[in-house]
PAROGU-48511 format. One record per residue (C-alpha): x, y, z; residue number from 1. Coordinates in steps of 0.02 Angstrom, whole numbers. Example, Ala and Ser with C-alpha at 12.3 -4.5 7.8 and 13.67 -1.06 7.14 Angstrom:
615 / -225 / 390 / 1
684 / -53 / 357 / 2
This chain:
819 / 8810 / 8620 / 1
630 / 8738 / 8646 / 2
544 / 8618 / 8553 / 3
439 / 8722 / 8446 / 4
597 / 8820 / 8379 / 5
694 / 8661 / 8345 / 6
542 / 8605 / 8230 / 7
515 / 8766 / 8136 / 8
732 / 8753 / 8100 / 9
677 / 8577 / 8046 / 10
522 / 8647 / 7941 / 11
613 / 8792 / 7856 / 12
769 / 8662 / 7811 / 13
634 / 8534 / 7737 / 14
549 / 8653 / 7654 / 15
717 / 8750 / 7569 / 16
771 / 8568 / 7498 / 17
613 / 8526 / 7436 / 18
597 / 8682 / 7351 / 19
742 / 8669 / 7266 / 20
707 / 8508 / 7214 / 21
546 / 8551 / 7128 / 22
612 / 8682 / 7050 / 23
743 / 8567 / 6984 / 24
598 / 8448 / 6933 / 25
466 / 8569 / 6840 / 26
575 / 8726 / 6778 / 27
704 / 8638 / 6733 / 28
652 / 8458 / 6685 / 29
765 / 8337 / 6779 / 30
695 / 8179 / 6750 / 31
641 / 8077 / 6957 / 32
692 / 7904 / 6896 / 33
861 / 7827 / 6814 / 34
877 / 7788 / 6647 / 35
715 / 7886 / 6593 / 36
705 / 7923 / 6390 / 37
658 / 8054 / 6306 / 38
607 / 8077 / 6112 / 39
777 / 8146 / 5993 / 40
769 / 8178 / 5816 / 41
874 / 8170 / 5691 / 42
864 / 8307 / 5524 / 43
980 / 8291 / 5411 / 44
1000 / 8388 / 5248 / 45
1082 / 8321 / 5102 / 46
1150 / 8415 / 4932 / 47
1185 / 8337 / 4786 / 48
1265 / 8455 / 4649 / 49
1369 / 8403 / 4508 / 50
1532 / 8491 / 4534 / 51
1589 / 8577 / 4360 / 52
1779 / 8558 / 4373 / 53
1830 / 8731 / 4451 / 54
1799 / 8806 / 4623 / 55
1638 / 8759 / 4716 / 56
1525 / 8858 / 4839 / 57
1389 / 8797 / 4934 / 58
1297 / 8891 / 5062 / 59
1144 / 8820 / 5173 / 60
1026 / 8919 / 5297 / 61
1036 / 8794 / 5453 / 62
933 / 8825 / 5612 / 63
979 / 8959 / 5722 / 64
852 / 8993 / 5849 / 65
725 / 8863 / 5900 / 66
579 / 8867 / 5998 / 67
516 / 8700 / 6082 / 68
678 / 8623 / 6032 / 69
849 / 8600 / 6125 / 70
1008 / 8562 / 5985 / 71
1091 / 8436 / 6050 / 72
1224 / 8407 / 5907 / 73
1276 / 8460 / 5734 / 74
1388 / 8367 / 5622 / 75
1451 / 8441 / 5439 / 76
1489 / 8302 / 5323 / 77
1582 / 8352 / 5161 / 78
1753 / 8273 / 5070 / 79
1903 / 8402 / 5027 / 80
1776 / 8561 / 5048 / 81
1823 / 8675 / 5192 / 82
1674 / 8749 / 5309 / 83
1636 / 8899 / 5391 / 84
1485 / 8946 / 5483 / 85
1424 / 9116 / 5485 / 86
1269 / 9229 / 5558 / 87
1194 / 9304 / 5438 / 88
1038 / 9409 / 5484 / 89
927 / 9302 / 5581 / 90
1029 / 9149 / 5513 / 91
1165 / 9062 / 5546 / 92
1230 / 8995 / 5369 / 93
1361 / 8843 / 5330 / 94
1466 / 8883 / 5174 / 95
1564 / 8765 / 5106 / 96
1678 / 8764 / 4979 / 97
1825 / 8671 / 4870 / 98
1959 / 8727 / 4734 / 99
1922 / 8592 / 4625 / 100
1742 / 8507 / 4616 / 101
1716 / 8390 / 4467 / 102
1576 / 8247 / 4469 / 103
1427 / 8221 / 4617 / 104
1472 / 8276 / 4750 / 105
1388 / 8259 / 4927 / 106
1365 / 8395 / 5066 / 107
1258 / 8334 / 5220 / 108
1205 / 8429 / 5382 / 109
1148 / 8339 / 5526 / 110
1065 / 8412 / 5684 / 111
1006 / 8314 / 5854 / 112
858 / 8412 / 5934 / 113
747 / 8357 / 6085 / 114
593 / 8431 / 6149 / 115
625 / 8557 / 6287 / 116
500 / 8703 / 6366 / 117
624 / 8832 / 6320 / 118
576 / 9019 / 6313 / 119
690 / 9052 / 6161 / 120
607 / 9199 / 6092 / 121
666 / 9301 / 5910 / 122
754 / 9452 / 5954 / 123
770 / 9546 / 5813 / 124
699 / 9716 / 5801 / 125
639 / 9751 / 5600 / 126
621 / 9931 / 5526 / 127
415 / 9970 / 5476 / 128
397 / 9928 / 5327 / 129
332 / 10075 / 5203 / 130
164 / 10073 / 5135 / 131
157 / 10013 / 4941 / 132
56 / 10088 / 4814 / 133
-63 / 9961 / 4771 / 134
-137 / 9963 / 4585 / 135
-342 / 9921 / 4551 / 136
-426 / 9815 / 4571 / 137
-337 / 9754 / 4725 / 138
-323 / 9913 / 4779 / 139
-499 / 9947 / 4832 / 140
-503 / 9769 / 4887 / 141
-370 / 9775 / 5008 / 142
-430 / 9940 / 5083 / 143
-603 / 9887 / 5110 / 144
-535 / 9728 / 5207 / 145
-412 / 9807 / 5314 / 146
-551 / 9937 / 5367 / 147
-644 / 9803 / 5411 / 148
-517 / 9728 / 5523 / 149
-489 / 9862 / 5606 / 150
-649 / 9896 / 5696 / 151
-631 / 9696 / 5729 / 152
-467 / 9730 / 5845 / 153
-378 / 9815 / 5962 / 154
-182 / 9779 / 5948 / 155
-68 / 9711 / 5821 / 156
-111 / 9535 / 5880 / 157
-285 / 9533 / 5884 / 158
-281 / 9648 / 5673 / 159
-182 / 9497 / 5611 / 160
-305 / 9363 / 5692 / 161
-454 / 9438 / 5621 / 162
-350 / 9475 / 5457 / 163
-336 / 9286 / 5463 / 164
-475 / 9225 / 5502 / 165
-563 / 9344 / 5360 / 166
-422 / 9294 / 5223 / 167
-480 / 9097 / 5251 / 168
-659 / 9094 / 5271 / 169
-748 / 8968 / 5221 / 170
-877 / 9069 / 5128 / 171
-747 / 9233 / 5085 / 172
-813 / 9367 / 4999 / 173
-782 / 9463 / 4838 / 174
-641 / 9554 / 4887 / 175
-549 / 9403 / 4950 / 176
-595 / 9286 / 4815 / 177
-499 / 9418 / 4721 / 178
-340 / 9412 / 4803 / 179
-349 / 9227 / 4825 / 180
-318 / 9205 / 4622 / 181
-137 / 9284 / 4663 / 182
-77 / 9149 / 4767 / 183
-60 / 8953 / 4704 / 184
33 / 8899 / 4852 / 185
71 / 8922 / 5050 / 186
239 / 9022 / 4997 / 187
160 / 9143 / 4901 / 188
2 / 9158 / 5007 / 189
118 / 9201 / 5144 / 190
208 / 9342 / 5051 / 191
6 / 9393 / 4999 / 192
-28 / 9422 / 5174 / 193
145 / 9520 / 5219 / 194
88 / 9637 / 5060 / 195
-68 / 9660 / 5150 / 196
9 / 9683 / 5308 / 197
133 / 9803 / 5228 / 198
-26 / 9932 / 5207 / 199
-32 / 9963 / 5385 / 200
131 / 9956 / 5416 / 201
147 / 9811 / 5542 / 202
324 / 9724 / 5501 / 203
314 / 9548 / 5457 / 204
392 / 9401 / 5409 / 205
413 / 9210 / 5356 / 206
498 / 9079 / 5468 / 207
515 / 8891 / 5386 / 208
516 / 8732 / 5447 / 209
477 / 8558 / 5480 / 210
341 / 8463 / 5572 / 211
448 / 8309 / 5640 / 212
394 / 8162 / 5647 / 213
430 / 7981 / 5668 / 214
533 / 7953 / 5513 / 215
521 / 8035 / 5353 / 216
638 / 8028 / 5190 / 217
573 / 8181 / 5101 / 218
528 / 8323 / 5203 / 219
487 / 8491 / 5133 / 220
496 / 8659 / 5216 / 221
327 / 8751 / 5274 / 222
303 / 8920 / 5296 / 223
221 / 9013 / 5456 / 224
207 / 9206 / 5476 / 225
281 / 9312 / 5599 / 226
246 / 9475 / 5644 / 227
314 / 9619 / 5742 / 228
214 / 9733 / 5896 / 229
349 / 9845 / 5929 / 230
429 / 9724 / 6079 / 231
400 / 9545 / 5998 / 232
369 / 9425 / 5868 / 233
210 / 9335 / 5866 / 234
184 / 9176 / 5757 / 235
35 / 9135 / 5663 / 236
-19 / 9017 / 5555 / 237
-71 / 9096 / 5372 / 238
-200 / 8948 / 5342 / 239
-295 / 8927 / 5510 / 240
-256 / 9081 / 5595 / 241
-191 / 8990 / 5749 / 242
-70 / 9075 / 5844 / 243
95 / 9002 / 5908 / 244
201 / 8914 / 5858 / 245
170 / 8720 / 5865 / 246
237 / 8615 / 5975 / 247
288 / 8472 / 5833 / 248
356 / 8635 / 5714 / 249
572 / 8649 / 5717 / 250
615 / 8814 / 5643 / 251
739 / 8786 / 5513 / 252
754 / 8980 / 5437 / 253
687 / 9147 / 5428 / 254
648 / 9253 / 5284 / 255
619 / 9221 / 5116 / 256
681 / 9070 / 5007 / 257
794 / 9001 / 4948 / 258
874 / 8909 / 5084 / 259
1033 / 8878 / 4983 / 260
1156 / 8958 / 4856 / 261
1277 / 8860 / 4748 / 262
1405 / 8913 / 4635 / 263
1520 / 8804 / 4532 / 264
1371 / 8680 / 4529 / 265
1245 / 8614 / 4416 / 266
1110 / 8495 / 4447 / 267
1077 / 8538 / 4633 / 268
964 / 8450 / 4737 / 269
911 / 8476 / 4918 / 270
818 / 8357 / 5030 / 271
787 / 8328 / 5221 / 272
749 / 8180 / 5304 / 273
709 / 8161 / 5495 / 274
738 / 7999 / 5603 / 275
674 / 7980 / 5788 / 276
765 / 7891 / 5908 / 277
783 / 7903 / 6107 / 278
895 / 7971 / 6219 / 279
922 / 7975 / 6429 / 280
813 / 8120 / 6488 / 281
932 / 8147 / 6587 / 282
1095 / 8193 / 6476 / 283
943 / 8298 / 6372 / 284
922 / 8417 / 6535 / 285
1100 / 8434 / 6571 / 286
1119 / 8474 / 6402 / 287
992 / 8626 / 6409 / 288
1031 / 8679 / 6561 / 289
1216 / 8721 / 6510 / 290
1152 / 8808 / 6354 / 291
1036 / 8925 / 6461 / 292
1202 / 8964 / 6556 / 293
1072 / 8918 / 6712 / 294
1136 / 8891 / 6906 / 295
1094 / 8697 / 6886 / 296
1212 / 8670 / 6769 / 297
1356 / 8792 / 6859 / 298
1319 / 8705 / 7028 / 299
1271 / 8521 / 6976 / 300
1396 / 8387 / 7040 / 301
1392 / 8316 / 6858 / 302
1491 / 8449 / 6827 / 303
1634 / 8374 / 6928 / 304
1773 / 8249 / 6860 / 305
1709 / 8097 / 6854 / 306
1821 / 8035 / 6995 / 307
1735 / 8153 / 7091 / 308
1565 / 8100 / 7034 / 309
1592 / 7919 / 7095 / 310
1655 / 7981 / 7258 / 311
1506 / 8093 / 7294 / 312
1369 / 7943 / 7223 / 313
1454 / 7868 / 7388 / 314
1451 / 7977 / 7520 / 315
1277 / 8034 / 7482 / 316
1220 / 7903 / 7535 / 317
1303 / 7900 / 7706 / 318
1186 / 8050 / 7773 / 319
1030 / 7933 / 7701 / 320
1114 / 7792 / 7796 / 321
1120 / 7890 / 7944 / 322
952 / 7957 / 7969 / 323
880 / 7758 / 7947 / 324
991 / 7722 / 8126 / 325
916 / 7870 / 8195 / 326
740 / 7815 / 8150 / 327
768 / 7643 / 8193 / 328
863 / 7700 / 8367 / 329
752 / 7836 / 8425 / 330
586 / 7736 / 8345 / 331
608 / 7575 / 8371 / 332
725 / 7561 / 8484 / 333
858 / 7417 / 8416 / 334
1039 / 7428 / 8495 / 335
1191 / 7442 / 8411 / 336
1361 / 7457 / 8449 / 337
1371 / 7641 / 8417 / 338
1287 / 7759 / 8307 / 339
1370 / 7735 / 8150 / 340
1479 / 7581 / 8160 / 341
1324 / 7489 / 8068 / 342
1336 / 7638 / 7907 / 343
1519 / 7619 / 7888 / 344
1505 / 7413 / 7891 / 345
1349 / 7441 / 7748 / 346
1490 / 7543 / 7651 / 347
1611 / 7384 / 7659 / 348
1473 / 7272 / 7629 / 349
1430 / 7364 / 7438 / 350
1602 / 7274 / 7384 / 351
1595 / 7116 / 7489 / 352
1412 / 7094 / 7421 / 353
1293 / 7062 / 7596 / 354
1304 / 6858 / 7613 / 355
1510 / 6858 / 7609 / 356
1499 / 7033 / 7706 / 357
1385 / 6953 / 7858 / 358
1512 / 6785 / 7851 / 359
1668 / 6880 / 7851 / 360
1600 / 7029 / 7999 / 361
1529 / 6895 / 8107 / 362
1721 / 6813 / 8091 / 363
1822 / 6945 / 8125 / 364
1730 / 6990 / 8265 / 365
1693 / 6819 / 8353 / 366
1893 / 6789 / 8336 / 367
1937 / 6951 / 8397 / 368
1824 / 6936 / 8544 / 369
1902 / 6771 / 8595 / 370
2088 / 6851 / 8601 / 371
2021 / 7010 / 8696 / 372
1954 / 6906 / 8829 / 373
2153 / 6823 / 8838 / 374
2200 / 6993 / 8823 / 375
2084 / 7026 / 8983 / 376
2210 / 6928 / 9095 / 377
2369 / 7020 / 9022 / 378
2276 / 7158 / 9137 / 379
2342 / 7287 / 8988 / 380
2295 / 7457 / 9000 / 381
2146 / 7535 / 8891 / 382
2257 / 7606 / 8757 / 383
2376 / 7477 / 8737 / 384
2233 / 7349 / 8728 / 385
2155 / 7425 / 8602 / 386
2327 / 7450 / 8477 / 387
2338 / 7268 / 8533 / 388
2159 / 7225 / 8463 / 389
2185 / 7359 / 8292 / 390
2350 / 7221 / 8261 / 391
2226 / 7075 / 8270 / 392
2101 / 7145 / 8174 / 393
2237 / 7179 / 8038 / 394
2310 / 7019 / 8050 / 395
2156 / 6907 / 8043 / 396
2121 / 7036 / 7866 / 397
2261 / 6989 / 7809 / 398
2238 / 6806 / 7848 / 399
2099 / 6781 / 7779 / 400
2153 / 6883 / 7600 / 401
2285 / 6768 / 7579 / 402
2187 / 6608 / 7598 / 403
2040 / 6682 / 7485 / 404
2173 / 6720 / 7356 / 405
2231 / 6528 / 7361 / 406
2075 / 6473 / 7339 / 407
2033 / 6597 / 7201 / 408
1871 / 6671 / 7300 / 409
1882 / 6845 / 7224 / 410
1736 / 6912 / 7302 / 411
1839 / 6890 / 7495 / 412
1979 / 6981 / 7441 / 413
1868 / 7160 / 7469 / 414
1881 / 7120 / 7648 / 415
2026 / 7259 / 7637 / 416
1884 / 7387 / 7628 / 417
1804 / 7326 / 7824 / 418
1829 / 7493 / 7922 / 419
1973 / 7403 / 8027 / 420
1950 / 7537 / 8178 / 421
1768 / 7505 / 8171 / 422
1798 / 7316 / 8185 / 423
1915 / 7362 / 8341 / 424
1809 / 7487 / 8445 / 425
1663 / 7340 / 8382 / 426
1759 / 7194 / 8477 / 427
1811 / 7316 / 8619 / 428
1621 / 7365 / 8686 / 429
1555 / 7195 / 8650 / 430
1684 / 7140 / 8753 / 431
1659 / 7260 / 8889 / 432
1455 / 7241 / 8862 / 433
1489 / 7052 / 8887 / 434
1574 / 7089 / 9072 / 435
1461 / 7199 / 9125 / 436
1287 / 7156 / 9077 / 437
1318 / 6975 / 9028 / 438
1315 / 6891 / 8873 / 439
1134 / 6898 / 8814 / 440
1149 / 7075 / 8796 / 441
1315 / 7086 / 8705 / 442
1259 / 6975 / 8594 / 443
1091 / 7066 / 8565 / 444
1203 / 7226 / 8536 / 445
1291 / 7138 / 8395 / 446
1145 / 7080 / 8315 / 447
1046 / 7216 / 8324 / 448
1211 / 7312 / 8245 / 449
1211 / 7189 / 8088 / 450
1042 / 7200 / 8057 / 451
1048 / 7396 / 8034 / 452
1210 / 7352 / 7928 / 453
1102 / 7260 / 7818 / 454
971 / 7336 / 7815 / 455
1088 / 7507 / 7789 / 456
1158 / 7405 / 7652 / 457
993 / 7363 / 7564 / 458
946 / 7542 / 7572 / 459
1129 / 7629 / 7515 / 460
1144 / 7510 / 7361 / 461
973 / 7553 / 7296 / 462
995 / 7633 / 7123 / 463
843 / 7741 / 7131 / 464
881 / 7792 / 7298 / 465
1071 / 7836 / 7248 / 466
1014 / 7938 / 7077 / 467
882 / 8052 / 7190 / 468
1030 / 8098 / 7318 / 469
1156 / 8126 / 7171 / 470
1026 / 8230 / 7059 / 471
947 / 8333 / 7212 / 472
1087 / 8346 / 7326 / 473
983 / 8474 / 7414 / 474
877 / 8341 / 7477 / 475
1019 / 8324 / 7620 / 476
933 / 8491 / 7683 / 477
768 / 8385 / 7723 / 478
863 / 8249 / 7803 / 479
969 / 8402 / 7914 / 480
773 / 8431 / 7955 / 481
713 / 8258 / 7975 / 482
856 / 8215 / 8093 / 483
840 / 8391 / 8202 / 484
634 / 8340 / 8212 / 485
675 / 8148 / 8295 / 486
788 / 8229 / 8386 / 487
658 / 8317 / 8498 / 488
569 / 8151 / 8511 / 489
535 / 8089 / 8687 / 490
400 / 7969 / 8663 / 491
402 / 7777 / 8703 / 492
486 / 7666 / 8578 / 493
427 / 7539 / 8499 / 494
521 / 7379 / 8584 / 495
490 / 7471 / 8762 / 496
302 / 7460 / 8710 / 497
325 / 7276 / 8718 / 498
445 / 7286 / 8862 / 499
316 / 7341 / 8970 / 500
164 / 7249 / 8919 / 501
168 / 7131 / 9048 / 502
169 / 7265 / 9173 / 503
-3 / 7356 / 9076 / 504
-89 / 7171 / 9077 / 505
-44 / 7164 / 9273 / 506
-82 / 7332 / 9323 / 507
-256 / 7290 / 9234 / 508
């Protein structure tokens, strides 16, 4: 395969991982960073009834669908009354009730919700509503403005905008002023405008709801108006006109009030409070995505046991370790004793921590060196030798874990995790390095392998680093690409640059 193929493999793999990736990061909202917050509120709705000594009902319109909002928890808090939830309508509705309810007695609802760019829509298709028989004067006054409105529009949408906008004008007219006396507050303006609406048969509707805030200890439910084009519901405000629904607005019900029933109770009263508090982004996302049912949360590794998890948070990081030797050995040019001896002692190094980790490698491996070159006069053949060195390896472990443990140096005791193998083949090529091309080299071998360890080591234990590889796992797609474009690479590297400068300054 040529070079130009090998890079467009290498461009198409980059390009698939970082695709995913963004899609991960702006459709679905996974945060970049650890440990990133996000905004969670708290509404809570509390009854107080006094209970009048035989059976109690109590039944509460709670949020069902909401726009702009992901539910992250509920919680029902009652004494000795049983609970059921039930869809009603467009509503899902908590009843509770109790044999026996005598005195105060307390129901609360709590719900978490976070901001999330959801595309929860209201499905529900409503019948057309027939046309009333409206009596004089409003009669001629609703007429007149509805004519007007409609050589102002073209669909549903646009009527009910410039119904809106006509209905609150700053200077309105006659007709308006008239049906303005009829309403005293937002509730009964809103059911104004559905009468209106009703004339020209366009279905409509309230929805009611809060805009949350901060912290607030007696909240009170405001109404918006929906209507219906045949396919959807469109949300307007009945004040302003403005259409949508606001960001800041959590949908608590739809329809008409009241937003409770009681019987066996006297004295009812009904408030909501909201608290805002803060939550990890992060468990927010995962949270939506497994109530969209989406292909994040299906094929995300946080869906794994959490053994699993741990074990994963590792070995992505080997691949990342892996393309920083190739960079550094195709690049720069530093020698190592193989290609991923220096990874796998980064690994061991994680529980050793680096100081103890460079003290107890360099150990192992000057020791070992000194009884392969005894071993050298045994003449022994290659196999044999090298069982022979594996035993030595083991031993010295084992050596130095029991004299760590008598002298209470916990941190020594993970010298159990050094890749013993790795620590043999290590002491058998420096060994045969140190024969053949003399000392200085061997020993710039070694060197050369423990600084990629730590360096490896610096770069596998970062925690932003490890979070990016666990979160976009597809990411290991760009590194497939990034280690298939060095790959092709057959420039100079950067210590042969220096190699042969004294042959440039002579030639010139």
């Amino acid at each position: 395969m040529n070079s130009f193929s090998v890079k467009i493999w290498a461009l198409v793999l980059a390009a698939i991982g970082i695709a995913i990736a963004a899609h991960k990061i702006i459709n679905v909202g996974l945060p970049l960073t650890p440990q990133q917050d996000t905004e969670l509120w708290t509404v809570q709705a509390q009854a107080t009834f006094t209970g009048t000594g035989g059976p109690a009902k109590f039944a509460l319109k709670i949020p069902s669908t909401t726009p702009n909002f992901l539910r992250m928890d509920e919680d029902f808090i009652s004494s000795r009354f049983g609970l059921s939830v039930d869809t009603v309508d467009s509503n899902r509705v908590a009843r509770w009730a109790v044999r026996r309810a005598k005195g105060t007695q307390n129901l609360y609802y709590r719900v978490q919700v976070a901001r999330a760019n959801n595309e929860v829509e209201f499905t529900s298709q409503p019948d057309f509503p027939e046309k009333p028989e409206y009596v004089e004067p409003y009669k001629s006054a609703i007429e007149s403005i509805l004519r007007t409105v409609r050589e102002e529009s073209a669909d549903v949408e646009s009527y009910v905008r410039a119904l809106l906008l006509q209905l609150n004008a700053s200077s309105p007219g006659a007709n308006v002023e008239l049906l303005l006396g009829r309403a005293d507050d937002a509730d009964e303006w809103t059911s104004e405008i559905i009468y209106i609406l009703k004339g020209v048969r366009i279905p409509a509707r309230k929805i009611w709801g809060f805009t949350v805030s901060d912290s607030n200890n007696s909240m009170a439910l405001t109404p918006l108006l929906q209507v219906h084009n045949g396919e959807r519901w469109f949300t307007f405000n009945p004040r302003t006109a403005q259409q949508g629904l606001p960001p800041d607005f959590l949908v608590w019900m739809v329809g008409d009030l009241p937003v409770y029933d009681a019987s066996g109770a006297k004295d009812v009263e009904l408030s909501f409070s909201v608290t805002k508090t803060y939550a990890e982004l992060m468990s927010v996302v995962r949270k939506g995505a497994e109530a969209s049912d989406s292909l994040v949360a299906q094929f995300s590794l946080f869906s794994l046991p959490v053994q699993g998890q741990n074990v994963y948070r590792l070995l992505l990081m080997v691949p990342l370790g892996a393309l920083f030797v190739v960079f550094l050995r195709t690049f720069v040019g530093v020698q190592t004793f193989g290609t991923f001896m220096p990874i796998l002692i980064a690994l061991a190094f994680r529980e050793t921590q680096l100081f103890w980790g460079i003290v107890l490698f360099s150990g192992i491996v000057a020791i070992g060196l000194m009884i392969r070159f005894y071993l050298e006069r045994m003449m022994l053949l290659l196999i044999p030798r090298l069982a022979a060195i594996l035993v030595i390896v083991v031993i010295l472990m084992l050596l130095v874990s029991l004299a760590t443990n008598r002298f209470e140096l916990d941190r020594l005791l993970s010298i159990s995790l050094f890749p013993m193998v790795i620590l043999a083949m290590t002491i058998e090529r420096m060994s045969i390095t140190w024969e053949e091309n003399g000392a200085g080299d061997a020993m710039k071998m070694g060197i050369g392998s423990l600084i990629v360890a730590c360096l490896g080591y610096l770069i596998m234990t970062n925690e932003s680093l490890m979070y990016v590889m666990f979160v976009f796992p597809e990411l290991l797609l760009v590194i497939l690409g990034l280690c298939l474009w060095m790959g092709r690479y057959t420039g100079y590297r950067l210590t042969e640059l220096f190699r042969f400068n004294a042959m440039r300054r002579g030639g010139s």
